[in-house]
N, C-alpha and C positions, 0 to 999 in steps of 0.2 A: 504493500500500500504506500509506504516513504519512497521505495526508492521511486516506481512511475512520477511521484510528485516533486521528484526532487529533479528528473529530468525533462520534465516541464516548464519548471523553474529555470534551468540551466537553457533551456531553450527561449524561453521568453525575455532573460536578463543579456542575452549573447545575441537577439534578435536586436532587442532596443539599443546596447551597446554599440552594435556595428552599423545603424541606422547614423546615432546621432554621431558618431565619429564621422560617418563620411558626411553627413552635413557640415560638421567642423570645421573639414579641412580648408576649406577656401576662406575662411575669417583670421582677418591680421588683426587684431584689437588694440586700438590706439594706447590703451591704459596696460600694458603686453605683463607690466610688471608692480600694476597697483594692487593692493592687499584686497585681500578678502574681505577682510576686515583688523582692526586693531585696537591698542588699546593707548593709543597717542593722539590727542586732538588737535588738530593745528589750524588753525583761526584767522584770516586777514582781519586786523584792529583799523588800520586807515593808511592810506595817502596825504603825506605831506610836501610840497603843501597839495591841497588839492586840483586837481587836474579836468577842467568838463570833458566828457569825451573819453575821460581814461580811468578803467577800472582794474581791480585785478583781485582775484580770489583765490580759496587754498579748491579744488578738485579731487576725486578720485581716494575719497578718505584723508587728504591729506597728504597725497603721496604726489601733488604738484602743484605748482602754482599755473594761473590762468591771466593773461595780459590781454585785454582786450583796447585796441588802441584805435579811436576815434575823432583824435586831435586832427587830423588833417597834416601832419607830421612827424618824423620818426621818431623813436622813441629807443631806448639802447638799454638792456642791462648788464649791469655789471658784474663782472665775474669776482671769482675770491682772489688774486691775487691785484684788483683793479683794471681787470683787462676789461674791454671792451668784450659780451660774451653773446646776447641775441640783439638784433634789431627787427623793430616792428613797424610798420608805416602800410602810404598810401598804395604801396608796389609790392605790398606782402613782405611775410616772416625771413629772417635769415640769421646762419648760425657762422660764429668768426670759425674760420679752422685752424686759426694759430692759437686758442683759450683754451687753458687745460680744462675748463669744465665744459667743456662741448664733450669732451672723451667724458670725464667724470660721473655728467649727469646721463649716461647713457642707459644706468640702470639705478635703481634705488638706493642700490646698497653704496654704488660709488667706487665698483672695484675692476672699472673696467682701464685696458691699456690703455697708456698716453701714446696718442702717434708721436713718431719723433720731429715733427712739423710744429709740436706743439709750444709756445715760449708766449707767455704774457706781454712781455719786451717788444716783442714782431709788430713789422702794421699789418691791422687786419684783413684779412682773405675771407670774403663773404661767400657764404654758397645760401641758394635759396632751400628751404625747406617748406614753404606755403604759400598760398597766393590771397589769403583773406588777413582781416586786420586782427587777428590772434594768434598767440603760440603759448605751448604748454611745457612748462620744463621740472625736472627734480631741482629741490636747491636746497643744498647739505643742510643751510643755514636756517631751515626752517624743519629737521628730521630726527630725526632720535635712532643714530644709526648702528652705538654698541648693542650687543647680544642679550647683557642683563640692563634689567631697570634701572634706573637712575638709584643714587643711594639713598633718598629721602626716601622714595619706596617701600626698601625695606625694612622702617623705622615706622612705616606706619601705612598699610595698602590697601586701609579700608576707608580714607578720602583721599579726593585729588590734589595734585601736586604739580606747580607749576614750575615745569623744566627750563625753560628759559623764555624772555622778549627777546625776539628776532629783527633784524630791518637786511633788507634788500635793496642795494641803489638803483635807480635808476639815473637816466641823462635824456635831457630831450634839449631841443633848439635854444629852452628860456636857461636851461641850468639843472641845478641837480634835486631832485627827489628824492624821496624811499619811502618804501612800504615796509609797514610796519605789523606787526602781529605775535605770536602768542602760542609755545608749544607747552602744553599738559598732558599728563598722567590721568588715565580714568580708572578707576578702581571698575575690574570684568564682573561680566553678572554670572548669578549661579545657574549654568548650563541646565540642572537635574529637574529644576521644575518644566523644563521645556521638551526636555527629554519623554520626561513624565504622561504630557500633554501628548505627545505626539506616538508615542505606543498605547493609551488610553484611545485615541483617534483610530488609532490601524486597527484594533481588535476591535472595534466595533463594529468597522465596515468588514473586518474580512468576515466576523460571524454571519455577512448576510449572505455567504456562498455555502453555508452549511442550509439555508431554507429548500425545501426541494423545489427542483428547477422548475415541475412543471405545476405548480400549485399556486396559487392569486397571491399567497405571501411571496413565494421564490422570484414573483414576475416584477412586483414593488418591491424587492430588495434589490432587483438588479438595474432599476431604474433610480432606485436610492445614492445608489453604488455611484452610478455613472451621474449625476447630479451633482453630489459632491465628489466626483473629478473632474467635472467641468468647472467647480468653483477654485478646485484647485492649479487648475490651467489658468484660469483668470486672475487667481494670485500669482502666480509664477510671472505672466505679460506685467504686472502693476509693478511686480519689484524688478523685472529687468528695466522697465520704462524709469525707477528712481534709481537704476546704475549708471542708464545712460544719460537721467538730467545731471547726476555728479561728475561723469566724467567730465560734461563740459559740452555736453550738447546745446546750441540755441537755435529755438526758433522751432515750429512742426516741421518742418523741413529736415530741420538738421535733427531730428528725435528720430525722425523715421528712417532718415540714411543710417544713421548710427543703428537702429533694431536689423534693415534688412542686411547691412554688412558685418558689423563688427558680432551683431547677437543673434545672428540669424540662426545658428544649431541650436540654439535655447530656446527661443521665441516657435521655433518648428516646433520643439518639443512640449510648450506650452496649447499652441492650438491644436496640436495632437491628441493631446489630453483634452479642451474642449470637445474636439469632434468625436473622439468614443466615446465620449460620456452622452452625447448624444444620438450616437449610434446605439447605445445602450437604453438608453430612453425610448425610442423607438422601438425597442425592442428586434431591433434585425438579426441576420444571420452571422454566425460566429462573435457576438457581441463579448461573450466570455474572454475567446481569447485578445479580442482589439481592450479590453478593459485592460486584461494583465500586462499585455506589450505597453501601451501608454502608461500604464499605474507606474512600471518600470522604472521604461525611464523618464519620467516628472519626475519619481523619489530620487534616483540619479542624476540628475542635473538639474533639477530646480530644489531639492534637496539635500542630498550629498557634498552638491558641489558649493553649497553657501553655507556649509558646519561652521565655519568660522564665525559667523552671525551670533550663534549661540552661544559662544564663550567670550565676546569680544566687546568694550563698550563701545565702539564708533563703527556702524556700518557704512560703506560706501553708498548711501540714501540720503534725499534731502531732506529726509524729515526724521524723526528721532529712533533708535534703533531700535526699540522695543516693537513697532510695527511692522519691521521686518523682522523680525524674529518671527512675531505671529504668520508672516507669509511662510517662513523658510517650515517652521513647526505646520502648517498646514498643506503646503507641499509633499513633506514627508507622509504626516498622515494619509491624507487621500490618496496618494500613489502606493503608498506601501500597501491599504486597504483593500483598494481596486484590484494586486497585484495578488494580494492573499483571496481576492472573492474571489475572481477569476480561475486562479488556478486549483481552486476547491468548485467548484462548480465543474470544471471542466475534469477533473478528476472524478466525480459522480459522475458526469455524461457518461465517463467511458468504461466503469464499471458493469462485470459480465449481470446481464438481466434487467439492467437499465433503459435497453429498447424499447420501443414505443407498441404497446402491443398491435397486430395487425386487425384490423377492422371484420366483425362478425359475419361472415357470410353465412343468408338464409339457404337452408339447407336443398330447400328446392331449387335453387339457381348456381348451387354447385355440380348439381344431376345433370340439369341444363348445360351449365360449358362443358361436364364431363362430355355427353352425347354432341355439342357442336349445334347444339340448338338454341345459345343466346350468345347474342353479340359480347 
């Protein structure tokens, strides 16, 4: 009885697995190496002095800064040694390639080769990197880049603690600027209640695959089922749409580039999950198993792949992390539930004496075809 249902399982999780990976493969994601989540908050405090036209904010949990430049003039920042390091204007982004932090910020952590081109001293060599008026970059100066906490931390890890005020220069036509801001410590939340919630969620849904299939309860439990996975698909689309307004998305335009490029194997796998739950609802044919392959992988990638949420105080969302939790925790549930009805249902279908009995033939029109006397 386990093992049929364990290669089922092994079929359904290796189905959805190999779907969304080949959806993956064509997505470059702008954020290639922002967190999942963290427990560092990093803050733009203001623009001095202030600039109309020029904004700049922290992005992507904190893992960059965003310059949005409207002046009608370039605008320059500065590197850590005072080099001249991006410029931003009316002609689009560009990065010096003699500024060691061109190589530096190449990843988060800051550990990438210096070309040997690189010398702060040099005059700059611009190369373009974008044609609109923003650019996004790491900047050490605003990161918390050692492995352990800061040591106020561990003096006391049950309030926040502010790791350092930050400033970043900038230079434009009038003179010199900086931006200014703000990196803290947030004391993580306790994962186990969430945990809690989200195995409470799964065994509820999967009990509706023990109803029998063909009974008016079995038929409203597998519409239940698919219902809440279609709500679980529609969490899944809410919190990718608050990944991609923090990376740095503006505009409906640029929400929707950013979903069908950079998140297009998640967002598939969100309206996937929509569509068998309501393939489910309808009650069509092989509904069982479209439940379990979507249940799948939603808990796999709109679940799995956002655990970080739940141990973490700062999500990469514009809005406070707790509500992505309840997405990431609802994901799981309804996928893993779907995943458990499905493949219990379809484990009864295929049980010896579970066939459908055949329809009563009256005994006189069996005599009849016997003899070739009824149609």
């Amino acid at each position: 009885m386990i093992r049929p249902l364990l290669r089922r399982a092994g079929t359904v999780l290796g189905a959805a697995l190999a779907a969304t990976l080949a959806l993956a493969a064509p997505a470059a994601a702008h954020g290639a190496d922002a967190p999942a989540a963290t427990d560092y908050r990093t803050e733009v405090t203001g623009l001095a002095p202030a600039s109309a036209g020029l904004t700049v904010r922290a992005v992507e949990a904190g893992a960059r800064l965003e310059l949005v430049n409207r002046t009608g003039q370039d605008v320059v920042v500065i590197g850590y040694s005072g080099e001249p390091y991006l410029r931003v204007g009316p002609s689009g982004a560009y990065e010096n390639t003699r500024s060691p932090a061109t190589y530096l910020n190449r990843t988060i952590a800051g550990d990438t080769r210096l070309s040997p081109d690189a010398d702060p001293a040099a005059t700059p060599v611009w190369r373009r990197i974008g044609d609109g008026p923003a650019v996004r970059w790491h900047d050490q100066r605003t990161l918390w880049l050692a492995d352990a906490p800061p040591a106020q931390v561990g003096v006391d890890p049950t309030r926040e603690h502010r790791v350092r005020d930050w400033a970043v220069p900038l230079r434009d036509g009038g003179g010199e600027l900086t931006v200014r801001g703000t990196l803290d410590w947030v004391p993580p939340p306790d994962p186990y209640p969430w945990w809690v919630a989200a195995a409470l969620g799964f065994l509820a849904l999967a009990a509706a695959g023990l109803l029998p299939a063909r009974t008016g309860a079995g038929a409203r439990g597998l519409g239940a089922v698919g219902a809440l996975l279609a709500v679980g698909g529609v969490g899944v689309v809410v919190l990718l749409v608050g990944r991609e307004l923090d990376a740095g998305a503006q505009g409906a335009g640029g929400l929707l580039a950013g979903l069908l490029t950079e998140r297009v194997w998640a967002l598939t796998t969100a309206v996937g999950a929509i569509a068998a739950g309501g393939w489910a609802l309808a009650r069509r044919p092989a509904a069982d198993f479209a439940l379990a392959l979507a249940g799948a992988a939603l808990a796999l990638f709109g679940g799995f792949a956002n655990l970080a949420m739940l141990s973490r105080a700062v999500a990469p969302v514009p809005w406070p992390a707790g509500w992505a939790r309840v997405l990431v925790v609802l994901a799981l549930a309804t996928g893993l539930g779907a995943l458990g009805a499905g493949l219990l249902r379809l484990h009864a279908a295929a049980r010896p004496g579970t066939a459908p009995a055949p329809a009563p033939v009256d005994a006189g029109q069996g005599r009849g075809r016997a003899w070739g006397l009824n149609p």
